[in-house]
mmCIF file as gemmi writes it, N, C-alpha and C atoms, coordinates in Angstrom:
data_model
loop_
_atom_site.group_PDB
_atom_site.id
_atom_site.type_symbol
_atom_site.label_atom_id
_atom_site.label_alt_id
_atom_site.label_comp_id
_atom_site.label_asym_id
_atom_site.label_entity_id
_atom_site.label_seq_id
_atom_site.pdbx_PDB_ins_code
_atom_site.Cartn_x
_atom_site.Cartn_y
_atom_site.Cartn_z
_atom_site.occupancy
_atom_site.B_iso_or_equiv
_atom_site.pdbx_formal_charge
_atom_site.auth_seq_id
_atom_site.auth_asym_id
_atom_site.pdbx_PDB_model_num
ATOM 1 N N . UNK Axp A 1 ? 7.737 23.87 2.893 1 0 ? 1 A 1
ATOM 2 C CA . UNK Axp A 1 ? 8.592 23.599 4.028 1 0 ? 1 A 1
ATOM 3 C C . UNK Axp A 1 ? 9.296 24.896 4.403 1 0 ? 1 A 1
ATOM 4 N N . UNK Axp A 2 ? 9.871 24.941 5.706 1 0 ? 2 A 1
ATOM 5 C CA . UNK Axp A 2 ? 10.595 26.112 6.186 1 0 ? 2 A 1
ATOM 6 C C . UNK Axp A 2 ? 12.215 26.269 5.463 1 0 ? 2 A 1
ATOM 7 N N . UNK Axp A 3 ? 12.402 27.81 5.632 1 0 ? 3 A 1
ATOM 8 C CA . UNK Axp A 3 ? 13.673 27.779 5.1 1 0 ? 3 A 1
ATOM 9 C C . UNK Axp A 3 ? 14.58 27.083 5.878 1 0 ? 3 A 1
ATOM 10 N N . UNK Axp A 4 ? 15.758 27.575 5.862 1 0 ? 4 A 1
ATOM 11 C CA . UNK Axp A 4 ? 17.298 27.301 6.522 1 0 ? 4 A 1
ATOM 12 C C . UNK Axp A 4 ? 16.805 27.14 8.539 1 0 ? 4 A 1
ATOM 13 N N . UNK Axp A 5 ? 17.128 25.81 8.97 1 0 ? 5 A 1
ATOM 14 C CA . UNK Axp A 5 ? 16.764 25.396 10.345 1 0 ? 5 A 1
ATOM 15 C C . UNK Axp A 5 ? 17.49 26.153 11.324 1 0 ? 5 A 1
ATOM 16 N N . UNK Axp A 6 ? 18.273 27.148 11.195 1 0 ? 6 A 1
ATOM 17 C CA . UNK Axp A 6 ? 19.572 27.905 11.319 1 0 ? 6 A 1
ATOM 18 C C . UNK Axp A 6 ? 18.339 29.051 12.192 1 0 ? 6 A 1
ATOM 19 N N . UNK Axp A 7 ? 18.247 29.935 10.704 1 0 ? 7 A 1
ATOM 20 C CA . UNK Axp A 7 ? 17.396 30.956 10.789 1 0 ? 7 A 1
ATOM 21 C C . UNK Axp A 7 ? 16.154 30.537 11.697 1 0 ? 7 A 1
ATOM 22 N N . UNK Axp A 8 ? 14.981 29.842 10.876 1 0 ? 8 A 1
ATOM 23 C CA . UNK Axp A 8 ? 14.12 29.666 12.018 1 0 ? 8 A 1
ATOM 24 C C . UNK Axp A 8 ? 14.472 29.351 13.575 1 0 ? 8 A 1
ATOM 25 N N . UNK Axp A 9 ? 15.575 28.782 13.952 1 0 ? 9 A 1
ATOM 26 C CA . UNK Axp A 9 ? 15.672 29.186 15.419 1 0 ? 9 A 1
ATOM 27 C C . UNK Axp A 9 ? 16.021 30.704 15.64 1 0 ? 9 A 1
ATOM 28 N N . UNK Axp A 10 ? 16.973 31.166 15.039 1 0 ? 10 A 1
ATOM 29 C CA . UNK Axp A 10 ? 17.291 32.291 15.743 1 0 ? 10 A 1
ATOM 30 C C . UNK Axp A 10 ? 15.919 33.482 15.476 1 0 ? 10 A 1
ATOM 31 N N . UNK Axp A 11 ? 15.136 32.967 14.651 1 0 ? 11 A 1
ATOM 32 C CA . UNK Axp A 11 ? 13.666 34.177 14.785 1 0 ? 11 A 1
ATOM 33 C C . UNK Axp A 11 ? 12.96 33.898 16.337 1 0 ? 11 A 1
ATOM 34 N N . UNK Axp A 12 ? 12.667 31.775 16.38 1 0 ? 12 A 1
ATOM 35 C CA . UNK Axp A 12 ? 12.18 32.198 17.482 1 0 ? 12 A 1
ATOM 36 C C . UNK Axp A 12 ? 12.932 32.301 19.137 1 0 ? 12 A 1
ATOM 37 N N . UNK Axp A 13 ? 14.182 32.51 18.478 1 0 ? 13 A 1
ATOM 38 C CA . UNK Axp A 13 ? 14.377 32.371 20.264 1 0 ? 13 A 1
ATOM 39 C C . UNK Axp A 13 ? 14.708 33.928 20.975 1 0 ? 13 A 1
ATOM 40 N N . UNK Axp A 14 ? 14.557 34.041 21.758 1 0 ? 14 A 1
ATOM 41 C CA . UNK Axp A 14 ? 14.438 35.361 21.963 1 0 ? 14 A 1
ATOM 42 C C . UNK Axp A 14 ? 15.567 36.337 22.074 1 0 ? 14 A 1
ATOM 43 N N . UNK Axp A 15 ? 16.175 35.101 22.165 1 0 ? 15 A 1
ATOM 44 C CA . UNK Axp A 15 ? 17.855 35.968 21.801 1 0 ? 15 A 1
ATOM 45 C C . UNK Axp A 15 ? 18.555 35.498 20.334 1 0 ? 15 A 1
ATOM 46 N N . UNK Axp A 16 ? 19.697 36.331 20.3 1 0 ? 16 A 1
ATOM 47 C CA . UNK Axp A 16 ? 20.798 35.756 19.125 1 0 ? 16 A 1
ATOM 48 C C . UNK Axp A 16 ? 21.217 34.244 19.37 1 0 ? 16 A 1
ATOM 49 N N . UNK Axp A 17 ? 21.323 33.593 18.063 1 0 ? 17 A 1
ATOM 50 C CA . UNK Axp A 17 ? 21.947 32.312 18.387 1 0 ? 17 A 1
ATOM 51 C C . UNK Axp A 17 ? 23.161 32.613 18.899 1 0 ? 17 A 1
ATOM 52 N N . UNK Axp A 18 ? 24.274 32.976 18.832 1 0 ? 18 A 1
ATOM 53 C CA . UNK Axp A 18 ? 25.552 33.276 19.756 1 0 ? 18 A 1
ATOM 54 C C . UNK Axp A 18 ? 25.743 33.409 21.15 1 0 ? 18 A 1
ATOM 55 N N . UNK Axp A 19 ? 24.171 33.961 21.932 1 0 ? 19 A 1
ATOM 56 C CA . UNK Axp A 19 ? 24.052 33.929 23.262 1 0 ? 19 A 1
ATOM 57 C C . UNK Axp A 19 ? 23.665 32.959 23.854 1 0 ? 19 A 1
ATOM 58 N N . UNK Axp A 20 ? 23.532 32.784 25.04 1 0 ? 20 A 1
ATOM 59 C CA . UNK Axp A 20 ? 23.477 31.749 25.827 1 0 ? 20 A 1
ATOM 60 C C . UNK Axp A 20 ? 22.225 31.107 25.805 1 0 ? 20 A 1
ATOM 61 N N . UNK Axp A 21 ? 21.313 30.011 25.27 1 0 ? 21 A 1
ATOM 62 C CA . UNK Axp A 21 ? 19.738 29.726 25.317 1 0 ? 21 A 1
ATOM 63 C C . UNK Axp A 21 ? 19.374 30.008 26.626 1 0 ? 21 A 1
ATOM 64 N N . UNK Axp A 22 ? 17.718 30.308 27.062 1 0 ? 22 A 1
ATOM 65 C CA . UNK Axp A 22 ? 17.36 30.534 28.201 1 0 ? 22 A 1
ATOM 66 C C . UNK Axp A 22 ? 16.192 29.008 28.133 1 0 ? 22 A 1
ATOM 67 N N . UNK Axp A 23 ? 15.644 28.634 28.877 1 0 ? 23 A 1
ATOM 68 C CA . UNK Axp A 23 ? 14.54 27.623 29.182 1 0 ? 23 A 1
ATOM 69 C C . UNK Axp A 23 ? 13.563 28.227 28.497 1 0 ? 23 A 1
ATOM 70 N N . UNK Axp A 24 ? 13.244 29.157 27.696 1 0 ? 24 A 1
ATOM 71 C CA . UNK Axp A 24 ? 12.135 29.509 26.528 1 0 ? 24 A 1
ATOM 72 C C . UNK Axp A 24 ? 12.628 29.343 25.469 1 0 ? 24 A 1
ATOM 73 N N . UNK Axp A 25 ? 13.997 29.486 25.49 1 0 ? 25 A 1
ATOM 74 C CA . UNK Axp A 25 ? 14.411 29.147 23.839 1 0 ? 25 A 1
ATOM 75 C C . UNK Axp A 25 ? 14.271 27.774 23.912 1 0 ? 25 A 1
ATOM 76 N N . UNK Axp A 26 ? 14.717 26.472 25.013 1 0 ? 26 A 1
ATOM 77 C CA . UNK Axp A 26 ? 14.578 25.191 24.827 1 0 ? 26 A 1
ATOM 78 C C . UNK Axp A 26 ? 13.456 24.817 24.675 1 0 ? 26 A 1
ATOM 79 N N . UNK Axp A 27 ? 12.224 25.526 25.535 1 0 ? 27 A 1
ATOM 80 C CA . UNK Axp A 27 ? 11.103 25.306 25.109 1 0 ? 27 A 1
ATOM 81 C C . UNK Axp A 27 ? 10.611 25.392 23.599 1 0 ? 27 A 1
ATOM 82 N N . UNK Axp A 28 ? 10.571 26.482 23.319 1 0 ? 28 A 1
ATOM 83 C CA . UNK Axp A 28 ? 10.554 26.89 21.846 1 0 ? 28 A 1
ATOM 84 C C . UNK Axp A 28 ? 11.05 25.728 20.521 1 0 ? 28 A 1
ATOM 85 N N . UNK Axp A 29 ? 12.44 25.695 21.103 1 0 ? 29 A 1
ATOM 86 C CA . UNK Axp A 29 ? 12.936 24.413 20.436 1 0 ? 29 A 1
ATOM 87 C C . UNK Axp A 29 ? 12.068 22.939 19.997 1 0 ? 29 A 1
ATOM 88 N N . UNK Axp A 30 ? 12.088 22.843 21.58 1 0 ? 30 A 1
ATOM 89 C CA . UNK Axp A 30 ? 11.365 21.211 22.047 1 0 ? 30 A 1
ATOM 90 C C . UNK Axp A 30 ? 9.784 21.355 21.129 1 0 ? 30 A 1
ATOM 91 N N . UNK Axp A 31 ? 8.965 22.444 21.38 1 0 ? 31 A 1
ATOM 92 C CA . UNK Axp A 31 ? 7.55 22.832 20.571 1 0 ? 31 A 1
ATOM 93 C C . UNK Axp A 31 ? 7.413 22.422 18.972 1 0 ? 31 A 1
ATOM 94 N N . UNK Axp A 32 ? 8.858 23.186 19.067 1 0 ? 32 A 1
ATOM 95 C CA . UNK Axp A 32 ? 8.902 23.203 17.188 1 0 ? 32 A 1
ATOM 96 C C . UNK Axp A 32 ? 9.25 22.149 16.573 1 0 ? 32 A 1
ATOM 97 N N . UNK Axp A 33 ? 10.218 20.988 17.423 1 0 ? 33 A 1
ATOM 98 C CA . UNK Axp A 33 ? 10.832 19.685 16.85 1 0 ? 33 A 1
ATOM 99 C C . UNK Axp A 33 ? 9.273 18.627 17.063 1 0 ? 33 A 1
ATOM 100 N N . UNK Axp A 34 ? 8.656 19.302 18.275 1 0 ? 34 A 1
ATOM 101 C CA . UNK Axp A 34 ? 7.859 17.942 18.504 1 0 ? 34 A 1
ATOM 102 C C . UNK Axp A 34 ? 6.416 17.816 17.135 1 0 ? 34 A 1
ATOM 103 N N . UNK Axp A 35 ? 6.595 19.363 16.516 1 0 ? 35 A 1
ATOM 104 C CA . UNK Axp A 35 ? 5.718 19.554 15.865 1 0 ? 35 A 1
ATOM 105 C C . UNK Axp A 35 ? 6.147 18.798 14.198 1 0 ? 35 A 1
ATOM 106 N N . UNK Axp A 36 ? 7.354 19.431 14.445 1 0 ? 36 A 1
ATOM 107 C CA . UNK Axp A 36 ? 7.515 18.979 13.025 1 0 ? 36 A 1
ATOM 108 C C . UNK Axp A 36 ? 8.05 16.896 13.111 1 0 ? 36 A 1
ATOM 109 N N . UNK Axp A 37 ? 7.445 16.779 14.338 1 0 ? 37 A 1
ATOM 110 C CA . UNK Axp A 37 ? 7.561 15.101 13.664 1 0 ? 37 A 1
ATOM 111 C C . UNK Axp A 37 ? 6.426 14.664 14.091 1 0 ? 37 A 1
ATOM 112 N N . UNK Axp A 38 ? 4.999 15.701 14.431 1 0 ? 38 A 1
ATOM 113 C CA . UNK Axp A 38 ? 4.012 15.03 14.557 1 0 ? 38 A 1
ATOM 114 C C . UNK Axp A 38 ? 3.614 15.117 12.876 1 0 ? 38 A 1
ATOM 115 N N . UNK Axp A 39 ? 4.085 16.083 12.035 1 0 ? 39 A 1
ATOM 116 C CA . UNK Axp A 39 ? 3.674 16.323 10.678 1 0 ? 39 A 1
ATOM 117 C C . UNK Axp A 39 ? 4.438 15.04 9.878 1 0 ? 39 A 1
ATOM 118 N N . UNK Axp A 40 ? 5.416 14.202 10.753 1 0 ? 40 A 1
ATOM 119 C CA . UNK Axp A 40 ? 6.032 13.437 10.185 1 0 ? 40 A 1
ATOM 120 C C . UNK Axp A 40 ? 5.223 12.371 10.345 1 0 ? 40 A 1
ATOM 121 N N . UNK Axp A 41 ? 4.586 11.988 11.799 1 0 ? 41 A 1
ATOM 122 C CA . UNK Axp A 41 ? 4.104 10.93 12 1 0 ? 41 A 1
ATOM 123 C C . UNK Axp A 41 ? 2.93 10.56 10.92 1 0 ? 41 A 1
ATOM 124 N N . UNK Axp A 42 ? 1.872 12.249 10.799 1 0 ? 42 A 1
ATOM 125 C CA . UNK Axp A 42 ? 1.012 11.88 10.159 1 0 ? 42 A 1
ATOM 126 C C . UNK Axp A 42 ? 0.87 11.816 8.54 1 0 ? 42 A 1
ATOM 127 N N . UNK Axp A 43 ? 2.415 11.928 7.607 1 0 ? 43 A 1
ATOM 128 C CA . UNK Axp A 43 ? 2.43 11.368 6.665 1 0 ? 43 A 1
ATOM 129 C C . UNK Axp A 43 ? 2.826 10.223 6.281 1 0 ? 43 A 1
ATOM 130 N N . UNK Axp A 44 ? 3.327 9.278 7.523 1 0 ? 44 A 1
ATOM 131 C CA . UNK Axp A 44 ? 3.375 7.805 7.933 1 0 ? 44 A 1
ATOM 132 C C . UNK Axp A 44 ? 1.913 7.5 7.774 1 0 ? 44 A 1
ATOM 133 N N . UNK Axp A 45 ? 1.193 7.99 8.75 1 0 ? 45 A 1
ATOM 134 C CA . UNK Axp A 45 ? -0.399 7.556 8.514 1 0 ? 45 A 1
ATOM 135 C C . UNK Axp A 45 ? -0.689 7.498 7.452 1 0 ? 45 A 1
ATOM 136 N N . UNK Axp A 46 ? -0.573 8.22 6.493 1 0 ? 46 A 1
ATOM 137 C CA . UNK Axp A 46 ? -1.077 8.533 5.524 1 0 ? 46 A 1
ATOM 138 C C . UNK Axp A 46 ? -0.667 7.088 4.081 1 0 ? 46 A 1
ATOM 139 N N . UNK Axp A 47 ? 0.749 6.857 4.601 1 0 ? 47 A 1
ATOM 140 C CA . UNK Axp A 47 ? 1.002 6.316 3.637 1 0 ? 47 A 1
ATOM 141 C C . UNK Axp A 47 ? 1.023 4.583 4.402 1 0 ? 47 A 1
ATOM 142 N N . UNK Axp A 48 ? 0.416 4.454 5.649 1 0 ? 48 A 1
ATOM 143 C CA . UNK Axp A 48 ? 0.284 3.283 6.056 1 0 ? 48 A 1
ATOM 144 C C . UNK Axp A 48 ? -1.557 2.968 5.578 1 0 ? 48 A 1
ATOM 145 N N . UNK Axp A 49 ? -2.306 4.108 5.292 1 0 ? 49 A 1
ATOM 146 C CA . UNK Axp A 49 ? -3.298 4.388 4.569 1 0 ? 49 A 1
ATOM 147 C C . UNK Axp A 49 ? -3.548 3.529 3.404 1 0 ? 49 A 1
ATOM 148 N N . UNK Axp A 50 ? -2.926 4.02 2.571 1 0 ? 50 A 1
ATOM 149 C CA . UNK Axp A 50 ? -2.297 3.577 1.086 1 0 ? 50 A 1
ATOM 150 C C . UNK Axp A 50 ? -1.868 2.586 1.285 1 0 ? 50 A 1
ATOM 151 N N . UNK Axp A 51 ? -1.039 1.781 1.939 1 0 ? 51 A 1
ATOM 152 C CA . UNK Axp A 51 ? -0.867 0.484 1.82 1 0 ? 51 A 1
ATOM 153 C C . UNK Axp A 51 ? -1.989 -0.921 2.303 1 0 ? 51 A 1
ATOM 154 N N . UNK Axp A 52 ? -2.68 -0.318 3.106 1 0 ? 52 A 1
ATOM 155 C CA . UNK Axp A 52 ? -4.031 -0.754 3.114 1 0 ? 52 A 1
ATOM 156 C C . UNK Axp A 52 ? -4.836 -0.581 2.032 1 0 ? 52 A 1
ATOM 157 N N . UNK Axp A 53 ? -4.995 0.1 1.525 1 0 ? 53 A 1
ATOM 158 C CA . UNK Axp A 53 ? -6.03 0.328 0.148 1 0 ? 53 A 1
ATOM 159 C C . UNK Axp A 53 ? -5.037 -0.658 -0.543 1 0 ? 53 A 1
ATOM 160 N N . UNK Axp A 54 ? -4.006 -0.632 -1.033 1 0 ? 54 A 1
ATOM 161 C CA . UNK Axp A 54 ? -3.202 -1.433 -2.43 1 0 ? 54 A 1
ATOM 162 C C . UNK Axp A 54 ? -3.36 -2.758 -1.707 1 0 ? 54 A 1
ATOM 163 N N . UNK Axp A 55 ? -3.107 -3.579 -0.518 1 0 ? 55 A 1
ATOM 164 C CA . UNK Axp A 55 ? -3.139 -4.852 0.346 1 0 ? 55 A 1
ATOM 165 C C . UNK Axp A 55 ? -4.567 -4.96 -0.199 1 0 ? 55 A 1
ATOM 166 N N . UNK Axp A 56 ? -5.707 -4.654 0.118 1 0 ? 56 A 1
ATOM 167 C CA . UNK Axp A 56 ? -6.899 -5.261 -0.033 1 0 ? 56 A 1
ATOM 168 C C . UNK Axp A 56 ? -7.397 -4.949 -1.55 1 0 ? 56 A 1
ATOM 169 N N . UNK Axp A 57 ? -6.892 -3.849 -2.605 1 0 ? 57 A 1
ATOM 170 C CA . UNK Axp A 57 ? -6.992 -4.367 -4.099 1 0 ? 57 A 1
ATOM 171 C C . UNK Axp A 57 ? -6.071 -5.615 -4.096 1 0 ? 57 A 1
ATOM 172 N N . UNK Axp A 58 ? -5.123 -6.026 -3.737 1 0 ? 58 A 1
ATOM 173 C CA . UNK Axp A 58 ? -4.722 -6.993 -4.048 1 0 ? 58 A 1
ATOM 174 C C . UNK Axp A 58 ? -4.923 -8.754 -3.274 1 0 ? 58 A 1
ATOM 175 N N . UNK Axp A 59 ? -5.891 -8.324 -2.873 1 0 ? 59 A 1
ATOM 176 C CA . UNK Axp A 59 ? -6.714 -9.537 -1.688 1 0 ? 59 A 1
ATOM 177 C C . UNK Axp A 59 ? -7.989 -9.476 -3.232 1 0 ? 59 A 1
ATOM 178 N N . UNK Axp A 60 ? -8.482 -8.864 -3.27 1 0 ? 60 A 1
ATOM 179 C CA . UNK Axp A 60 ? -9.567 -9.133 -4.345 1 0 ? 60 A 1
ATOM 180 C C . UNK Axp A 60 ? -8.834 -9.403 -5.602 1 0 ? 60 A 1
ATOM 181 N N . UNK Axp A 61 ? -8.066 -8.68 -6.272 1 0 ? 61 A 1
ATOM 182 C CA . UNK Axp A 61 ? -7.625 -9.579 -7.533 1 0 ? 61 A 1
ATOM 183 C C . UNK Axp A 61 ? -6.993 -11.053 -7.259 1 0 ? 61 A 1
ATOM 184 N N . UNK Axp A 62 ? -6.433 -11.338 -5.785 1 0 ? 62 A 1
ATOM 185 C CA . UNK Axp A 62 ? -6.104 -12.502 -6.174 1 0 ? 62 A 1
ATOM 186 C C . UNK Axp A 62 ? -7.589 -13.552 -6.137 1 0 ? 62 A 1
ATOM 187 N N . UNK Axp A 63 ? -8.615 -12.832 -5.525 1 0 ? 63 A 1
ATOM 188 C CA . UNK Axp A 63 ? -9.737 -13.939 -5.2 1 0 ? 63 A 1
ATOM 189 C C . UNK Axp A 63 ? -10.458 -14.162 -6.906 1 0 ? 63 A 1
ATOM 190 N N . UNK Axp A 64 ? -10.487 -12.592 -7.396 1 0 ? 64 A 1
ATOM 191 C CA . UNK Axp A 64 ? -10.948 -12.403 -9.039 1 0 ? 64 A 1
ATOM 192 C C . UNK Axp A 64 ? -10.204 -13.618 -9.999 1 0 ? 64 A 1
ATOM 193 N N . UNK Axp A 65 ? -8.916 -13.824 -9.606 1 0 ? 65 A 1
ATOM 194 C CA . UNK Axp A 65 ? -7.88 -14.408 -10.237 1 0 ? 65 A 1
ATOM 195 C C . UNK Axp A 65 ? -8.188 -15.903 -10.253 1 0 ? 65 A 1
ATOM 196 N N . UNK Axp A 66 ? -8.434 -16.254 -9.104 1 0 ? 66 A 1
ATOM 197 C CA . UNK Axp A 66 ? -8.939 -17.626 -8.439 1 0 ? 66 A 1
ATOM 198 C C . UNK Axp A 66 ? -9.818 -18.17 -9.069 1 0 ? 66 A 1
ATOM 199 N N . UNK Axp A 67 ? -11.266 -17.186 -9.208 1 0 ? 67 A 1
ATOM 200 C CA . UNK Axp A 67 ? -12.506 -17.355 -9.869 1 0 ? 67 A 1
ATOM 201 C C . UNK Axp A 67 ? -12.35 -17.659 -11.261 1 0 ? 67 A 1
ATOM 202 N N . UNK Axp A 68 ? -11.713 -16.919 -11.875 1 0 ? 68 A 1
ATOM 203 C CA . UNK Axp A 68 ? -11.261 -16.987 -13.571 1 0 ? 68 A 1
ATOM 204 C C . UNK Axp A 68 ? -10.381 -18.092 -13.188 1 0 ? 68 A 1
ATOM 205 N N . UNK Axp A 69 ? -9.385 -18.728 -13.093 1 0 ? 69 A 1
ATOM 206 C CA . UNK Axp A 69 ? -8.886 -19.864 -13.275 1 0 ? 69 A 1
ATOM 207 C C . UNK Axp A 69 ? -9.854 -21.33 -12.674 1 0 ? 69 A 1
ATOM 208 N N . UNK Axp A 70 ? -10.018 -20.622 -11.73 1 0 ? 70 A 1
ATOM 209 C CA . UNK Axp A 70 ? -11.456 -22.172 -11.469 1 0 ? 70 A 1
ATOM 210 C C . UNK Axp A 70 ? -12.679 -22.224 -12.614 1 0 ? 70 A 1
ATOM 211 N N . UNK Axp A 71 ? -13.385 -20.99 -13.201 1 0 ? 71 A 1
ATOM 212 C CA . UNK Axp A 71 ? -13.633 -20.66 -14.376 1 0 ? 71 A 1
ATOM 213 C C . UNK Axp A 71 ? -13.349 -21.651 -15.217 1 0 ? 71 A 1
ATOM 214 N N . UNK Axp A 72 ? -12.085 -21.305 -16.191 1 0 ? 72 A 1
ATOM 215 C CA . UNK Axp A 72 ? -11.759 -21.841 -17.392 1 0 ? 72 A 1
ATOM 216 C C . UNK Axp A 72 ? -11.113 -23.192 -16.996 1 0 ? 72 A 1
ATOM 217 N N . UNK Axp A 73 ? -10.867 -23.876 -15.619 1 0 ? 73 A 1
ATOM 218 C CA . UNK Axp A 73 ? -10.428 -25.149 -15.871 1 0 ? 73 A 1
ATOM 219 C C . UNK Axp A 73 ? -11.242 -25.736 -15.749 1 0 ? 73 A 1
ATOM 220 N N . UNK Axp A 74 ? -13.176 -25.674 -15.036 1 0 ? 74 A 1
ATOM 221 C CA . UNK Axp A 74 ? -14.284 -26.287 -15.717 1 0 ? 74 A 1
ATOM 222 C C . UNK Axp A 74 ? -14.743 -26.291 -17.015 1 0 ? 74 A 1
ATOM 223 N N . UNK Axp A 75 ? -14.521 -25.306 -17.578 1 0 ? 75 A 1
ATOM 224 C CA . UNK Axp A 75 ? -14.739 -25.467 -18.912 1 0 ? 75 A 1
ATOM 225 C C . UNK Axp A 75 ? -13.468 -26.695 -20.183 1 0 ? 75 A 1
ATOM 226 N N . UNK Axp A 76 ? -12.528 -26.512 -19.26 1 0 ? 76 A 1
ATOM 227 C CA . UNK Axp A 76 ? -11.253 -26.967 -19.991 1 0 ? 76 A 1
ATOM 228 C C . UNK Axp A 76 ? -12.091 -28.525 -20.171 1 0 ? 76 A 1
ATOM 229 N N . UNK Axp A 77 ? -12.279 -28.749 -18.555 1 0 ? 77 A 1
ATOM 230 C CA . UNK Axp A 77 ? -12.295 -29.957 -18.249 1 0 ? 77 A 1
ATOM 231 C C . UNK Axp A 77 ? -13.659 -30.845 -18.822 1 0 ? 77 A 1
ATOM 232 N N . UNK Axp A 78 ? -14.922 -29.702 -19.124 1 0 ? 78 A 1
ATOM 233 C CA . UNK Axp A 78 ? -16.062 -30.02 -19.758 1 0 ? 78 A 1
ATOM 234 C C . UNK Axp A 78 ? -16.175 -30.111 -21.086 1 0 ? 78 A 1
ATOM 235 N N . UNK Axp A 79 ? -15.029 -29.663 -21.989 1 0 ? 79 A 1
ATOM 236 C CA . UNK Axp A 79 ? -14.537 -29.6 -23.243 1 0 ? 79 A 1
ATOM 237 C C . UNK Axp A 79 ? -14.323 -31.139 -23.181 1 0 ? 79 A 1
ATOM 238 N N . UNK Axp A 80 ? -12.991 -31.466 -22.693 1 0 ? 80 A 1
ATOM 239 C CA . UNK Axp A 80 ? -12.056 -32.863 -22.84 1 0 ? 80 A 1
ATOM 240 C C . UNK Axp A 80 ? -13.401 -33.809 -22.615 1 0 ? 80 A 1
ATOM 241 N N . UNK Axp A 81 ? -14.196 -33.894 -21.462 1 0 ? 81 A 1
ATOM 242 C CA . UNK Axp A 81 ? -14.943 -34.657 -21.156 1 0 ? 81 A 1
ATOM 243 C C . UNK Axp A 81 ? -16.194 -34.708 -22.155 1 0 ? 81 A 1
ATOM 244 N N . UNK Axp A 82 ? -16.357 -34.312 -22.969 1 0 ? 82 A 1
ATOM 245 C CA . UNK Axp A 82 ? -17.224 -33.979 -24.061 1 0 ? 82 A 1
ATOM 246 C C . UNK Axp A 82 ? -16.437 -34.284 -25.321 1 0 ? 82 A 1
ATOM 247 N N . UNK Axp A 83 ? -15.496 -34.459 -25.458 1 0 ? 83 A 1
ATOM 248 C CA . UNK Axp A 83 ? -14.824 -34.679 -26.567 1 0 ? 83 A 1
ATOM 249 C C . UNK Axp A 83 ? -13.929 -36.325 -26.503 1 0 ? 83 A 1
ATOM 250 N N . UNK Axp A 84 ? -14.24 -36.461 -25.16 1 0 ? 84 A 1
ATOM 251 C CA . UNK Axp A 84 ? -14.443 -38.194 -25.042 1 0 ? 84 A 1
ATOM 252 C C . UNK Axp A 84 ? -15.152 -38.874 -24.993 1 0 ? 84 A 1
ATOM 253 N N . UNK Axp A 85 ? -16.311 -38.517 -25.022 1 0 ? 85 A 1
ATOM 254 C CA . UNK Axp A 85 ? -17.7 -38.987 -24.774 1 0 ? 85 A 1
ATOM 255 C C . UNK Axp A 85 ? -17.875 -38.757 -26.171 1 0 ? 85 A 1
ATOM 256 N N . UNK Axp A 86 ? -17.909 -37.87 -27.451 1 0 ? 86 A 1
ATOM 257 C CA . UNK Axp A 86 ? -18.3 -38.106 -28.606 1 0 ? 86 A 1
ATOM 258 C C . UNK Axp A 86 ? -17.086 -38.968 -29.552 1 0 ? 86 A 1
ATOM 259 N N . UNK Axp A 87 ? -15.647 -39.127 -29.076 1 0 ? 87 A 1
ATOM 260 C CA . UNK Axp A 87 ? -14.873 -39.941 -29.484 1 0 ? 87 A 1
ATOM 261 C C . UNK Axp A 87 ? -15.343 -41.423 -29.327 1 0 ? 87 A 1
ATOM 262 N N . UNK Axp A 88 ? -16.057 -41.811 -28.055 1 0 ? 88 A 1
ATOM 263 C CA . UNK Axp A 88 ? -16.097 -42.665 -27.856 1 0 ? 88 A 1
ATOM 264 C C . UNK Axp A 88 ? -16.862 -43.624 -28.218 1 0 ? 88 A 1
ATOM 265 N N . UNK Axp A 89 ? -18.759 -42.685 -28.548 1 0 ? 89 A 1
ATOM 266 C CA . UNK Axp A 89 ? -19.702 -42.189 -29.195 1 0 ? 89 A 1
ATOM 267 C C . UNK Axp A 89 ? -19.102 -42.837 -31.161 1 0 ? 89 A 1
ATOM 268 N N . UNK Axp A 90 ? -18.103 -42.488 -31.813 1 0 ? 90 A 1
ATOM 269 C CA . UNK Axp A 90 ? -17.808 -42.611 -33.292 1 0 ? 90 A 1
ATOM 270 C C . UNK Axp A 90 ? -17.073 -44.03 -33.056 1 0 ? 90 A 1
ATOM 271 N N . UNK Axp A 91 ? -16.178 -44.318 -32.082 1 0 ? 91 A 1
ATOM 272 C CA . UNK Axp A 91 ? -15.628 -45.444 -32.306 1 0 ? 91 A 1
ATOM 273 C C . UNK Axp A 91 ? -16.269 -46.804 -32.398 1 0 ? 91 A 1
ATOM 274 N N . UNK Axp A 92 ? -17.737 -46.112 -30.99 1 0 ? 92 A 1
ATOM 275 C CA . UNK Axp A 92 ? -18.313 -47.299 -30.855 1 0 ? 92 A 1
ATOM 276 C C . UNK Axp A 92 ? -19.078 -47.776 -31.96 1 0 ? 92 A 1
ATOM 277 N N . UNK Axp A 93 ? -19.336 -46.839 -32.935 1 0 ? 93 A 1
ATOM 278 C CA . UNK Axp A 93 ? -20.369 -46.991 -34.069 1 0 ? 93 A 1
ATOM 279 C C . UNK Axp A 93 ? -19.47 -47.218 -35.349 1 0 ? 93 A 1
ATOM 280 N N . UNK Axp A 94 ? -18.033 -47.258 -35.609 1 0 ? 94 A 1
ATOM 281 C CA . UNK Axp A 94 ? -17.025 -47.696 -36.385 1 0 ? 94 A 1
ATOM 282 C C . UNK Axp A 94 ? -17.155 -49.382 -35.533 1 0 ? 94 A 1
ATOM 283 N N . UNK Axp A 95 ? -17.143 -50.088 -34.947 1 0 ? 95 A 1
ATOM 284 C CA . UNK Axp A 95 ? -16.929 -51.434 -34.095 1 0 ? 95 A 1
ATOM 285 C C . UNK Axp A 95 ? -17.842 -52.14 -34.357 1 0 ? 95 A 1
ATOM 286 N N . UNK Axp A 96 ? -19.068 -51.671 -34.376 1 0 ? 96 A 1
ATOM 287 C CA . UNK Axp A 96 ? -20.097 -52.523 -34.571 1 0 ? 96 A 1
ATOM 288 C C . UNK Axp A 96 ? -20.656 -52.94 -35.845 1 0 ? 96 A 1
């Protein structure tokens, strides 16, 4: 980054800061401010960038997340259902 905002005007304006600005020093001015917030805008981009990349890792882990819990609650549920069916399976053969 630039030094002291002081100094860099008075290098570019064509006079001393103490004298009166002319319509090249405002120019000069206006050039240099508009520049340094287009460098602003485009580390906004940058980091509106990045929040797109982290938004859509986090669109897939929640779908990953989804999958693994729909996952293990068929299995949960094919366990129990298998373990009533052979409960049911011993009782009936204790009855008879």
């Amino acid at each position: 980054m630039e030094n002291e905002p002081e100094q860099n005007l008075a290098d570019d304006f064509e006079h001393w800061p103490n004298e009166p600005a002319t319509r090249n020093d405002l120019r000069i001015l206006a050039t240099r401010t508009n520049h340094r917030f287009d460098g602003v805008h485009s580390r906004f981009d940058r980091v509106d960038a990045q929040f797109e990349i982290v938004g859509f890792r986090f669109a897939e882990q929640k779908q990953d997340l989804r999958d693994a819990v729909r996952r293990e609650i068929f299995i949960v549920a094919a366990f129990m259902f298998g373990t009533i069916i052979g409960l049911t399976a011993v009782v009936a053969v204790f009855y008879r």
